[in-house]
N, C-alpha and C positions, 0 to 999 in steps of 0.2 A: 679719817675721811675715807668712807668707800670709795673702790677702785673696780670697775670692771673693764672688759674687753669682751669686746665682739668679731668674731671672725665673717668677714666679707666673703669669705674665698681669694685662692689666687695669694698675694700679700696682704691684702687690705685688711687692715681692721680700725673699729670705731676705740676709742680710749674714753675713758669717761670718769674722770676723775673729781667728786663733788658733782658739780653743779658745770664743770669743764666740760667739754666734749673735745679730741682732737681727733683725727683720721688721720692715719698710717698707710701712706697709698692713698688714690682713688678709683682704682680701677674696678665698677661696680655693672657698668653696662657689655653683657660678653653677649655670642654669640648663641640664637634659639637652641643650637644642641647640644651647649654646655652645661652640666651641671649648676647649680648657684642657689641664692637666697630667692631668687624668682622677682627681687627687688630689683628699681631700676637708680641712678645720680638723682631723676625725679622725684626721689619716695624719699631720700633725706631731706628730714626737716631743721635740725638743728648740726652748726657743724660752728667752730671759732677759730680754730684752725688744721692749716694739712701742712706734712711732713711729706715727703717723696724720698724716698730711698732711690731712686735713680730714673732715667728721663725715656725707659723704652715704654712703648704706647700701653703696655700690660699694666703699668704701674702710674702714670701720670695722667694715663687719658680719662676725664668726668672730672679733672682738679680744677679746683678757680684761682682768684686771689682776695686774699682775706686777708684782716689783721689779727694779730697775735694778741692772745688775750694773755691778762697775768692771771698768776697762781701756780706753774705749774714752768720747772726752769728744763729748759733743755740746752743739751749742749751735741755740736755735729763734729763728727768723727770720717776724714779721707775712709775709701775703703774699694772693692773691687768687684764686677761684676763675674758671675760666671763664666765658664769658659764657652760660651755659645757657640761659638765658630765651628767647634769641634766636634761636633753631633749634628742632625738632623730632630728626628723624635728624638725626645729626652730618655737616657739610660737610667734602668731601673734604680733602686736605692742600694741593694745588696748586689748590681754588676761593678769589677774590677776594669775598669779604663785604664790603659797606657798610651805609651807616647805622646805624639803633638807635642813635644818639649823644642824648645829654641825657634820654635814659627815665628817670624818677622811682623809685623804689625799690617804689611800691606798686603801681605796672604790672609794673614786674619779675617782683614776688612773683608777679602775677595768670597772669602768661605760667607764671611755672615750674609754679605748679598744670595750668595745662594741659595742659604737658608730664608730668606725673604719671599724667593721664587718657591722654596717647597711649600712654606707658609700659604700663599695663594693657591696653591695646587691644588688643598684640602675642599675647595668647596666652593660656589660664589658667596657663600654668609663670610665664609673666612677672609677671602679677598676682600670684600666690602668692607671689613671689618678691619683690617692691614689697611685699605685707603682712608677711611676716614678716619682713624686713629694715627695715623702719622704725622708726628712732630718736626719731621726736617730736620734740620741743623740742628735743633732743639734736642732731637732725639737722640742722641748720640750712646746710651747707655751709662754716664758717668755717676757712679753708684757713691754711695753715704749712708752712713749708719748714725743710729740719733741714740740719745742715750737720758730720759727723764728723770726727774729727781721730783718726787713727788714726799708728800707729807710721813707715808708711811713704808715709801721703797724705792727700790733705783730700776727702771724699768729700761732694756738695750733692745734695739730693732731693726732689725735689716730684713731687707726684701731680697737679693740674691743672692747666690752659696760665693761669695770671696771673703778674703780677709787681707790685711795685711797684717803679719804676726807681731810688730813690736806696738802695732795700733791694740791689736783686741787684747794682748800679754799685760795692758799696762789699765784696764778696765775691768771693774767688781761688780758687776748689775745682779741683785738679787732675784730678779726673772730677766732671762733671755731668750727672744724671739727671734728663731735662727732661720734661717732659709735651706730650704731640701728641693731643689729642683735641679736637673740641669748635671754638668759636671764642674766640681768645685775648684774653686781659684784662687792659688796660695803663694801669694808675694809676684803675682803676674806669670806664674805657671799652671798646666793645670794638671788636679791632684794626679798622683798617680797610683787611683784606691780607687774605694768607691766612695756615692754619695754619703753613707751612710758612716765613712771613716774621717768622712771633710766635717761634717755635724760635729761628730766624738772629739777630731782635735780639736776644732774651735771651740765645742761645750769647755775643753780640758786648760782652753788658756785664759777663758772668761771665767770659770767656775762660777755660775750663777749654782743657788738651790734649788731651783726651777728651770724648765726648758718649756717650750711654747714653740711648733714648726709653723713655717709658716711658704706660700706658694708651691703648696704639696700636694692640691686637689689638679682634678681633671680643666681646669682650666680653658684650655682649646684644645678638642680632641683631636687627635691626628696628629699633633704635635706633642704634645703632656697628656701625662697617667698619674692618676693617684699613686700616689710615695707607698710603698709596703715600709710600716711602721716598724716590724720585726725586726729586721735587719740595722733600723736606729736604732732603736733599744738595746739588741746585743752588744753592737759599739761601745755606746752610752756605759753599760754596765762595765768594759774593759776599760775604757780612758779616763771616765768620770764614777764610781761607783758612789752610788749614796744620792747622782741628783737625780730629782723626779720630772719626768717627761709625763706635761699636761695634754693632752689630747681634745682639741675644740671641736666640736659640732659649727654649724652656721649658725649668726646670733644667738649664740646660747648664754650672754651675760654670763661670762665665766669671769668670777671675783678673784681678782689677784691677791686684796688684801684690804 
């Protein structure tokens, strides 16, 4: 049974398995100075179901509710968002982050409001775009990872750079769509590497054959920069030698299998 994948930008991508179609994310409508597919939620025409890797407006906002079709078995996995709090724009892939170790949860929160306020800062598209893409209560960030079981592979998906290690240690997904944004969050700490060493160990505890990044474009500028690949790679080749890192274009119906 063919398999492809379409990258959205941001997290999202379309799955498309057979005659299946699922969405991975929905975050499809960005702002006029973001890069993207130039597609709008409007322009999809077939969808049977969505998966949300986690509830911040990047990733949920253009989702419905729909029913789950068969054919195609998934199973959800607890898992961790990045460490937002602790940045403003997002740090390169190959800069070294320290500290921010043992921060309490209501500093946390205090830091991400802030971040809310730079977020608006960027522009009135950006602000418009922070208002009416906010979830409330809803949105709280609580992140999941999904993990498919298709005819001819086991397909693992997360939308932001966390983990938790006896979660991702105890899973074998023969492609794994990793998340490279942000600074990485490893059992509720955050790394103390860079982006591109949070990839390598996660690649090294999943060991898929395959890698797939994923929320590593320009997304909303002023806040997120395209991921430099290099410095994943290098990783990649120290923690995991031998897997191959696939590089998506936007809808490019790249065949998993």
């Amino acid at each position: 049974m063919k398999t492809t994948i379409d990258w959205f930008g941001c997290a999202t991508f379309r799955l498309t398995v057979g005659d299946l179609v699922v969405f991975l994310d929905a975050y499809i409508d960005r702002i006029d100075a973001a890069m993207g597919t130039g597609l709008t939620a409007d322009d999809v025409d077939r969808c049977d179901f969505i998966v949300v890797g986690h509830s911040h407006f990047d990733h949920l906002w253009g989702a419905e509710r729909i029913r789950l079709a068969p054919g195609v078995f998934v199973s959800v996995y607890p898992s961790l968002h990045s460490c937002v709090w602790s940045h403003t724009s997002m740090p390169g892939a190959g800069e070294v982050c320290v500290g921010d170790l043992g921060v309490v949860h209501q500093d946390r929160q205090a830091r991400f409001a802030e971040l809310g306020g730079f977020i608006a800062s960027l522009g009135r598209d950006a602000a418009e775009h922070l208002r009416v893409s906010n979830q409330g209560a809803r949105g709280d960030g609580g992140a999941l990872v999904y993990v498919f079981d298709t005819p001819a592979g086991q397909l693992f998906y997360q939308d932001t750079s966390g983990h938790w290690t006896g979660v991702a240690a105890g899973l074998r997904p023969d492609v794994a769509i990793i998340a490279a944004a942000g600074r990485g969050n490893i059992d509720g700490e955050p790394i103390q590497g860079s982006l591109a060493q949070f990839v390598a160990r996660q690649a090294a505890l999943l060991r898929p054959r395959r890698i797939i990044l994923s929320h590593h474009d320009d997304w909303l500028p002023g806040f997120s920069a395209r991921a430099d690949i290099a410095p994943i790679r290098e990783e990649l080749a120290r923690f995991t030698p031998g897997v191959v890192l696939e590089e998506l274009g936007y809808l490019d119906g790249h065949e998993l299998w």
